[in-house]
Residue frames relative to the residue before (quaternion, step in Angstrom):
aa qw qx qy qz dx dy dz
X 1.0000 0.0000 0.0000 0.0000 0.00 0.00 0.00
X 0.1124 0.8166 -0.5589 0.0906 3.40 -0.38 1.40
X 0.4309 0.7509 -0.4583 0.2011 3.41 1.26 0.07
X 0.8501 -0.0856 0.2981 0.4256 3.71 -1.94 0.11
X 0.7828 0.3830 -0.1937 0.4505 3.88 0.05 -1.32
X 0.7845 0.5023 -0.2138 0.2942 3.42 1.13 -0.15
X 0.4507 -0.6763 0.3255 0.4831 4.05 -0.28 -0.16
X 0.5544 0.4977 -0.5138 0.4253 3.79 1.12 0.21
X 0.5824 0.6083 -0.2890 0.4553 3.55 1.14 0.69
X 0.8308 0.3294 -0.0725 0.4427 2.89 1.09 -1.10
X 0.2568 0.6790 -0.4460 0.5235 3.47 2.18 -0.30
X 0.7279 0.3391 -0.2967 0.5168 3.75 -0.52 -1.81
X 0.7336 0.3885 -0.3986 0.3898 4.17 -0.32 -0.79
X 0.6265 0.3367 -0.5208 0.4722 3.80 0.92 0.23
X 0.5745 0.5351 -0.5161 0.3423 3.49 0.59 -0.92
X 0.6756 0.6139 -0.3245 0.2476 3.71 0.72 -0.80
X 0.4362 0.5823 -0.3348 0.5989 3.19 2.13 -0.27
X 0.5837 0.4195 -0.5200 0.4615 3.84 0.64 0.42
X 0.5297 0.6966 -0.2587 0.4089 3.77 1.16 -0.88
X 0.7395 0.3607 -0.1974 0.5330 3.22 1.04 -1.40
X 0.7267 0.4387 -0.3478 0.3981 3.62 0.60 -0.58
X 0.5503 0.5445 -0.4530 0.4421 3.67 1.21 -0.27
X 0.5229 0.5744 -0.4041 0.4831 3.97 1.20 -1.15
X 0.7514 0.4742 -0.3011 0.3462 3.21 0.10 -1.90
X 0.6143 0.5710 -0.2599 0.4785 3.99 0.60 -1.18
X 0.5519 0.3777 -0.4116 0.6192 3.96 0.90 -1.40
X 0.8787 0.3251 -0.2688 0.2236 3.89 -0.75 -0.73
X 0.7982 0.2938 -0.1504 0.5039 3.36 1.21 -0.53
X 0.7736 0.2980 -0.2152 0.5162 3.39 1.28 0.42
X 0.5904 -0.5745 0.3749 0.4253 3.23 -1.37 0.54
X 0.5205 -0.3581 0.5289 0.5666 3.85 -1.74 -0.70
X 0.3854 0.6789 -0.5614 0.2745 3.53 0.39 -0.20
X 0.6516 0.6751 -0.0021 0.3459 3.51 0.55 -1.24
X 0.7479 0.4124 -0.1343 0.5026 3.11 1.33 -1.03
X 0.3386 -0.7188 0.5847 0.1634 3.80 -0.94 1.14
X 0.4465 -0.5932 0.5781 0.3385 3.62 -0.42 0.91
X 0.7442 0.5203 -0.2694 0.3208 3.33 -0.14 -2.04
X 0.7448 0.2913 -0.2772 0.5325 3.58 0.39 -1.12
X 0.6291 0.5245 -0.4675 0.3325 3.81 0.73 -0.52
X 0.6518 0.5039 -0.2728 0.4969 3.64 1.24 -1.18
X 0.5291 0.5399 -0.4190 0.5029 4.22 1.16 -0.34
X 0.6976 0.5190 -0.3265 0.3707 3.54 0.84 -1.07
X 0.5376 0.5793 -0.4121 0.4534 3.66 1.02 -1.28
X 0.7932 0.4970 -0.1765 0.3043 3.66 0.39 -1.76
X 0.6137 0.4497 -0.2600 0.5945 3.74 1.80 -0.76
X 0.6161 0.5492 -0.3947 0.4037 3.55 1.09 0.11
X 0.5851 0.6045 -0.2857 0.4589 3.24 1.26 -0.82
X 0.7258 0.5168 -0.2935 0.3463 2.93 0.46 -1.78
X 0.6320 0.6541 -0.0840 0.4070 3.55 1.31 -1.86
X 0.4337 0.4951 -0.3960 0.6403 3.71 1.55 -0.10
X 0.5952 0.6926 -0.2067 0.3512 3.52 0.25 -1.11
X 0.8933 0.2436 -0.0859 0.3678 2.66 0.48 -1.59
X 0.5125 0.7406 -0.1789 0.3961 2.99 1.88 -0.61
X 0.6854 0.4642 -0.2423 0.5061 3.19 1.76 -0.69
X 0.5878 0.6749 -0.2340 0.3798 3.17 1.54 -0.45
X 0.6067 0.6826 -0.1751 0.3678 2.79 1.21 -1.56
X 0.0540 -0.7266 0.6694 0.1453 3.96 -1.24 0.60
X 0.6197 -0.3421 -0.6950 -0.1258 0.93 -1.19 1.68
X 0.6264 -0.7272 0.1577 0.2322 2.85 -0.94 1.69
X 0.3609 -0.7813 0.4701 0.1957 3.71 -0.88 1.01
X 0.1210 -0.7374 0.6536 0.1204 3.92 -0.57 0.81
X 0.5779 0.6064 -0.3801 0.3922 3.69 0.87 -0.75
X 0.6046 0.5967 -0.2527 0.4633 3.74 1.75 -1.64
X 0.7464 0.4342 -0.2454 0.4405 3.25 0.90 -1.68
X 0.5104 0.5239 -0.4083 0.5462 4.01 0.74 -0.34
X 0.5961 0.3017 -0.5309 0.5213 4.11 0.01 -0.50
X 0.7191 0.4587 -0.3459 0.3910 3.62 -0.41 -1.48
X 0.6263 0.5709 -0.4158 0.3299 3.46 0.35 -0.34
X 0.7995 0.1322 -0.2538 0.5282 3.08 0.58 -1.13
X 0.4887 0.6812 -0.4797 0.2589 3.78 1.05 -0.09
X 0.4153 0.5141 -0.4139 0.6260 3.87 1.90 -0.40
X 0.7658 0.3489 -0.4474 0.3028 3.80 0.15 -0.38
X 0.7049 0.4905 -0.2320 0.4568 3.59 1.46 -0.81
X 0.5735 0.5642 -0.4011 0.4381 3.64 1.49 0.05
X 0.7752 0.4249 -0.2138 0.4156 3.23 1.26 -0.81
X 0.3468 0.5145 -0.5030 0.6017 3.32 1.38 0.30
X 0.8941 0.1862 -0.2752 0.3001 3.82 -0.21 -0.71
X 0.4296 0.6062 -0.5388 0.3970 3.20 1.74 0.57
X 0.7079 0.4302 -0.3493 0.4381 3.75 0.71 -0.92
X 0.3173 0.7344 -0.3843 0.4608 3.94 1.36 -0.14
X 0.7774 0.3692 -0.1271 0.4932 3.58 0.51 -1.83
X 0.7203 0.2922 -0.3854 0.4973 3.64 0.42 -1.13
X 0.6352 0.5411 -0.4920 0.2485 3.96 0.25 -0.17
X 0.5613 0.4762 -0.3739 0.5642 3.36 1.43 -1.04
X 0.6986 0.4707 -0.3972 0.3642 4.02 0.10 -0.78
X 0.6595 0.4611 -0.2208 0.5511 3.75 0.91 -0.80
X 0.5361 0.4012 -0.3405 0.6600 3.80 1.12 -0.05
X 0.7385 0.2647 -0.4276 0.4491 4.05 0.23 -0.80
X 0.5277 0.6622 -0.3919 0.3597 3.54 1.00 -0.64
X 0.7935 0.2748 -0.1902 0.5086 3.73 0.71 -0.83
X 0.7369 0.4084 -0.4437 0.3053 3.32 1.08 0.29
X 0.2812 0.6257 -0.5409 0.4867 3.32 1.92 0.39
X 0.8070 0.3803 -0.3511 0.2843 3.63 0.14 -1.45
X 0.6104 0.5050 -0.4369 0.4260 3.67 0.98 0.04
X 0.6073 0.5521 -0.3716 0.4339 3.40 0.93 -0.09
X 0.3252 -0.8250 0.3765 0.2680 3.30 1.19 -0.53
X 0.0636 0.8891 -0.4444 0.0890 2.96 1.44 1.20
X 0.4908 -0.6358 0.4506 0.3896 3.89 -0.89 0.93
X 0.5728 0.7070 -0.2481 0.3325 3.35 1.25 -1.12
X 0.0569 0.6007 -0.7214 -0.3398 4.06 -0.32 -0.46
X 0.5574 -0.5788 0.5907 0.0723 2.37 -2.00 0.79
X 0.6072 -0.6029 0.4017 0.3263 3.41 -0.97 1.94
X 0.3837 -0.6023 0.6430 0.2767 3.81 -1.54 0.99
X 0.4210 -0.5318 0.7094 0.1916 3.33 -1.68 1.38
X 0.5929 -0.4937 0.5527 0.3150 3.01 -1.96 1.08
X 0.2763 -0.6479 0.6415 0.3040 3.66 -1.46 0.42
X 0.7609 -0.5125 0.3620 0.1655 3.48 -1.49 0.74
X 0.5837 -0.6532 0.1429 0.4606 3.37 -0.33 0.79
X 0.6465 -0.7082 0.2117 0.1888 3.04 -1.25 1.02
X 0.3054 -0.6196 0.3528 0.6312 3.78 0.03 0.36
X 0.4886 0.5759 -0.5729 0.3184 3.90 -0.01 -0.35
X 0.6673 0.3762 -0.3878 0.5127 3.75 0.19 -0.72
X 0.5775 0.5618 -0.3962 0.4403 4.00 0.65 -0.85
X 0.6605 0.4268 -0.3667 0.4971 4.03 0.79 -1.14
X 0.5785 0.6177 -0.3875 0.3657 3.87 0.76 -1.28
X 0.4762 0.7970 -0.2786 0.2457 3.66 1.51 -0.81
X 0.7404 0.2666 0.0725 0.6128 2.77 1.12 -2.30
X 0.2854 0.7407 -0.5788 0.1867 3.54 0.45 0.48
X 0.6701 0.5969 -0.3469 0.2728 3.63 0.46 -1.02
X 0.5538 0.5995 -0.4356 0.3797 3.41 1.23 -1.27
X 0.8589 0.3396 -0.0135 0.3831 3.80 0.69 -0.93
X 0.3744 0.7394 -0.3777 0.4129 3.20 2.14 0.12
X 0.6690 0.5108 -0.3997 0.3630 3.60 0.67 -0.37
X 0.6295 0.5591 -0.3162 0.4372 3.45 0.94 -0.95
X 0.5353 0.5675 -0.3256 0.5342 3.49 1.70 -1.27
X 0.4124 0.6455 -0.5221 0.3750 3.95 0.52 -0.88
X 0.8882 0.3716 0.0000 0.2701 2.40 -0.87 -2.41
X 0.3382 0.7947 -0.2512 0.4370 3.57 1.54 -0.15
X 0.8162 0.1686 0.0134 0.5525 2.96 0.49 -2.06
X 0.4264 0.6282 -0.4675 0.4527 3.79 1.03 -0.27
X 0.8700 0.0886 -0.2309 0.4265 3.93 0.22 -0.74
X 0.4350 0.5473 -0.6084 0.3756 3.31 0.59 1.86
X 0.7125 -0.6341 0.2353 0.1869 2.89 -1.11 0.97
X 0.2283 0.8974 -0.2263 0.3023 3.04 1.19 1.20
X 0.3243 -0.7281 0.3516 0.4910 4.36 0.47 0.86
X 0.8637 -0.3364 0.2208 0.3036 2.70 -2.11 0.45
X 0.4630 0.7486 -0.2253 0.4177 3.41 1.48 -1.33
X 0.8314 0.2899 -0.0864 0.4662 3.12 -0.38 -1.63
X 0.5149 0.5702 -0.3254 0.5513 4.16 1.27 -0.56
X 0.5816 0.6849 -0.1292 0.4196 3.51 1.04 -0.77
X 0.7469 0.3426 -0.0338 0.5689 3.22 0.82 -1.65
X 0.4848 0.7070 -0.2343 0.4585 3.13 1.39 -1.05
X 0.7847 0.3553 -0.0693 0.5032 3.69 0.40 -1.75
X 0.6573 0.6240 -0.3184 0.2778 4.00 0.80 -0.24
X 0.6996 -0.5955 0.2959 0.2615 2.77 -0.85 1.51
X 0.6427 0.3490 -0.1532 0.6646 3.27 1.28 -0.35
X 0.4430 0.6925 -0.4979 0.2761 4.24 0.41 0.04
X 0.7452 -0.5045 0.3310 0.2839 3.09 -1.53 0.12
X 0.7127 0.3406 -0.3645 0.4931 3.58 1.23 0.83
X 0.4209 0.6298 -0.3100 0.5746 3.13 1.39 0.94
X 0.5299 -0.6288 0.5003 0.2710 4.00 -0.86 0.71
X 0.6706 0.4834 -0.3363 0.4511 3.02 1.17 -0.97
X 0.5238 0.4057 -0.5301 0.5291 4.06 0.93 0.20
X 0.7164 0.5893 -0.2627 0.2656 3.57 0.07 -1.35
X 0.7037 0.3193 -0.2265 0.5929 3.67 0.71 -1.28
X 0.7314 0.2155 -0.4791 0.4349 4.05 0.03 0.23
X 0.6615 0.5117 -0.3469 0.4246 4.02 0.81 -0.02
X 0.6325 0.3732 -0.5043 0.4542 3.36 1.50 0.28
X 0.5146 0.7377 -0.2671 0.3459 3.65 1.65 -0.45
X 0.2141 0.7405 -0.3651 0.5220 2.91 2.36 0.08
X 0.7581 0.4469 -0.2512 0.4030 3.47 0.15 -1.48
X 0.7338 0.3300 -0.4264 0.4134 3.75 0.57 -0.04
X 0.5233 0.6310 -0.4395 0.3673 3.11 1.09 0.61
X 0.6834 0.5506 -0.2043 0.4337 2.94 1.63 -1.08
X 0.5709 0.3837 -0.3906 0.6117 3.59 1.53 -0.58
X 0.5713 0.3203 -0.6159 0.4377 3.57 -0.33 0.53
X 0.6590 0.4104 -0.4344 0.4566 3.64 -0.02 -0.94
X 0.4961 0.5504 -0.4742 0.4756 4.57 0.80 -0.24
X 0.7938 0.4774 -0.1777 0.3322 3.23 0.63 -1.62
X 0.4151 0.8402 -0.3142 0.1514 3.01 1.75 0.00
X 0.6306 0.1678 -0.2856 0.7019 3.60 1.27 0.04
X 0.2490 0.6132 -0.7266 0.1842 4.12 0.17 0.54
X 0.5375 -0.6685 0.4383 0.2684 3.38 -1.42 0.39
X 0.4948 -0.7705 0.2256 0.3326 2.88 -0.57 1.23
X 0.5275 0.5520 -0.4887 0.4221 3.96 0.71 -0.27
X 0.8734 0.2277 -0.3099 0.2987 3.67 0.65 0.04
X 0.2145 0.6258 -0.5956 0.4557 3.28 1.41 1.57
X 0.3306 -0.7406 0.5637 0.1563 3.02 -1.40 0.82
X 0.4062 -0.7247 0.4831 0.2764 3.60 -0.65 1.04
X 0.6103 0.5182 -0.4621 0.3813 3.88 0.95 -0.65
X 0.6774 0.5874 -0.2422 0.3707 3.72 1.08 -1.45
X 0.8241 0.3787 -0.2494 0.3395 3.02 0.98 -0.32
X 0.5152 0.6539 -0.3567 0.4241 3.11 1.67 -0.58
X 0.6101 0.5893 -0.2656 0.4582 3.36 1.48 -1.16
X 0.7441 0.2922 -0.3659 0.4765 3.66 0.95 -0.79
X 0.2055 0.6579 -0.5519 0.4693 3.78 1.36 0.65
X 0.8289 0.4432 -0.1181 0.3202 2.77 -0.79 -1.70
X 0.6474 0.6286 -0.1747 0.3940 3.69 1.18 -1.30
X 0.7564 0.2703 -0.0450 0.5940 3.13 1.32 -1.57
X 0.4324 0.3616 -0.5749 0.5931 3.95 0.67 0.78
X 0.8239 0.2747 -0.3996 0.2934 4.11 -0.50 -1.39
X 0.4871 0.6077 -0.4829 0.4004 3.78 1.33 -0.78
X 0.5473 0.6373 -0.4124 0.3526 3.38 0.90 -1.25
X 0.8225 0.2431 -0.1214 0.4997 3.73 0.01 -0.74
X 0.4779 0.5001 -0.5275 0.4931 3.85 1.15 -0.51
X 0.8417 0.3269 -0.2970 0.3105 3.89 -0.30 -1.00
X 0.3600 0.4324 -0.5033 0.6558 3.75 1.09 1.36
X 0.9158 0.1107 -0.1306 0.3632 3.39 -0.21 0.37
X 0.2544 0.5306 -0.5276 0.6127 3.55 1.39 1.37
X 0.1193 -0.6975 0.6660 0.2358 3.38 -1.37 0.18
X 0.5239 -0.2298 -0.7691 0.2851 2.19 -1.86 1.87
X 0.5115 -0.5642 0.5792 0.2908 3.25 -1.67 1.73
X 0.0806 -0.8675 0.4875 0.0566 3.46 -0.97 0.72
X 0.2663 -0.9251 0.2641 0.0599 3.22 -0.04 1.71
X 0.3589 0.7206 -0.2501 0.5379 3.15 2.23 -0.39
X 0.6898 0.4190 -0.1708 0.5652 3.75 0.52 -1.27
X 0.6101 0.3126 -0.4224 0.5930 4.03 0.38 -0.33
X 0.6742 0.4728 -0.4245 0.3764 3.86 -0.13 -0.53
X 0.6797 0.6238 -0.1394 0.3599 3.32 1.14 -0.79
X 0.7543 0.4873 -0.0128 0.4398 2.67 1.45 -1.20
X 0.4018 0.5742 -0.2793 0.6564 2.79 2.36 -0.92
X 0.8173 0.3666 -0.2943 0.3332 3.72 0.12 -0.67
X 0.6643 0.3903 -0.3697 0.5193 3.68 1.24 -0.54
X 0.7804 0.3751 -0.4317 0.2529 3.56 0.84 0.22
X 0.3756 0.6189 -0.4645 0.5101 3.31 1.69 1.06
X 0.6485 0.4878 -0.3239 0.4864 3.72 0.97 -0.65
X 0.6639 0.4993 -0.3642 0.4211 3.01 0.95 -0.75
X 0.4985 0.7191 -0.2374 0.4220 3.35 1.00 -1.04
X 0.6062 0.6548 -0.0498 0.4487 3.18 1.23 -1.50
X 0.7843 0.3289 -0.0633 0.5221 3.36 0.75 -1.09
X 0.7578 0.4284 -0.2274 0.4366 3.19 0.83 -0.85
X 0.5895 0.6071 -0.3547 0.3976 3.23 1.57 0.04
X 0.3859 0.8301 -0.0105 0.4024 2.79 1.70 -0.92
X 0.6695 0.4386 -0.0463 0.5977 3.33 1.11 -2.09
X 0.7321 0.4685 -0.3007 0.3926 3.58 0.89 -1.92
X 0.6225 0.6830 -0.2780 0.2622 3.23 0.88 -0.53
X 0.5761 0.5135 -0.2188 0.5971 3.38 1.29 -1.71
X 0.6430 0.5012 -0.3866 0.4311 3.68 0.44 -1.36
X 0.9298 -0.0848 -0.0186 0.3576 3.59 -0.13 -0.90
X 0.5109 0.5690 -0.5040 0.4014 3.44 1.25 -0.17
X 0.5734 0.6692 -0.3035 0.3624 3.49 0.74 -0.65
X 0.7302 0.4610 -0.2368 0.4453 3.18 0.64 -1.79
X 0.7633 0.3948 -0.2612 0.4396 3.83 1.21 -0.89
X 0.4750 0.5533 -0.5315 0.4311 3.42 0.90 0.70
X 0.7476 0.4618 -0.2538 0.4042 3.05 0.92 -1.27
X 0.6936 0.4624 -0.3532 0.4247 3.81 1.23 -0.10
C-alpha cells in the first residue's frame, strides 16, 4: 500500500518542500542566505537518498524523483554560497580588514561522495567482517538488514549532518535563515519520523534522526517566525 492516503507518499511530498525552497531562495533571494554547511549536507543526503530510495521496500520512485532533482537544486545553491563567500572573502582582504575573516565551510567532502558507492560492494564487505572473530553482538549489527554495509545505515547517518548544520547555525542571524528550508526540514523530520517504522528494513537510525532534525528545525524556524512577526507586533 503505497497510495495518496498513506506515509510512503507523503514522506517524498515533504522532502519536496526542500526542492521548493532551494528554487524559491535561487530566485527570490540573495547568496547571502545560503548556509554552505547545510547546503553541502543537502547535496550529500541527496545522493545517498536516491540510493536508498531504490533500495527501499517498498521501493519509492516518487522519493527517488525529489532527490533527484533536489542534487540538481542544492548544487546550484552550493556553488551560489561559496562564490558569494570567496567574493566577500576577497573583498574584506582588499580592505585590509584588521579582522581575518571567519573560514567558509568547504563543500561536501569527497569522503561522503565514496560513502555513495559503497553498496555495489557492501555485500562482499559483509561477509568479510562476519567471519572475523568478532562477539555475537557486533556479528549482529554487522548482519542487519539495516547495518553498516547497507544504504539503509549510510543515507539516515549522513542526515545526521543536517542536524548538525542547524545546531552551527545556531546563532546565524536571523534575516538569513530561510523560512522555506526549514519548514521543509520541519515537515521532513515529524512525517520521516513515522515513515521509517513502516518501510522494510524498519529503520531505527532514520526515526532518531528525524526526531532530531525536526526539533532543530523547529528551532530555527521559530527563531525566523519570530523576528518576522513577533517582533514587528511588539514594536506596533
Amino acid at each position: 500500500k503505497t497510495g495518496i492516503r498513506t506515509v510512503h507518499f507523503w514522506g517524498p511530498v515533504a522532502n519536496w518542500g526542500l526542492v521548493v525552497a532551494a528554487v524559491s531562495d535561487a530566485f527570490n533571494k540573495g547568496p547571502e542566505v545560503i548556509s554552505v554547511p547545510m547546503t553541502s549536507s543537502l547535496c550529500i543526503y541527496s545522493a545517498l537518498f536516491m540510493r536508498f530510495a531504490w533500495m527501499v521496500q517498498p521501493r519509492n520512485y516518487l522519493l527517488f524523483a525529489c532527490h533527484f532533482f533536489n542534487e540538481g537544486a542544492q548544487l546550484t545553491q552550493l556553488y551560489r554560497g561559496v562564490k558569494y563567500e570567496a567574493e566577500q572573502k576577497a573583498l574584506q582582504e582588499a580592505r585590509e580588514a584588521d579582522e581575518p575573516s571567519p573560514k567558509s565551510s568547504s563543500p561536501a567532502s569527497d569522503i561522503g561522495q565514496q560513502v555513495a558507492f559503497l553498496t555495489p560492494i557492501g555485500q562482499s564487505l559483509q561477509s568479510a567482517a562476519m567471519r572475523l572473530p568478532l562477539p555475537e553482538g557486533a556479528k549482529a549489527f554487522i548482519a542487519h538488514p539495516a547495518g553498516p554495509f547497507t544504504i539503509h545505515f549510510w543515507a539516515p547517518t549522513w542526515k545526521w549532518m543536517l542536524s548538525i548544520s542547524n545546531l552551527l547555525d545556531y546563532d546565524r542571524p536571523v534575516e538569513k535563515v530561510s523560512t522555506m528550508q526549514q519548514t521543509a526540514l520541519c515537515a521532513t523530520g515529524f512525517i520521516w519520523s513515522r515513515y521509517s517504522l513502516v518501510i522494510v528494513p524498519v529503520n531505527y537510525n532514520l526515526f532518531a534522526v528525524n526526531i532530531s532534525l525536526a526539533i532543530t528545525g523547529t528551532y530555527q524556524l521559530s527563531r525566523k517566525l519570530y523576528h518576522d512577526y513577533g517582533k514587528k507586533k511588539k514594536e506596533e
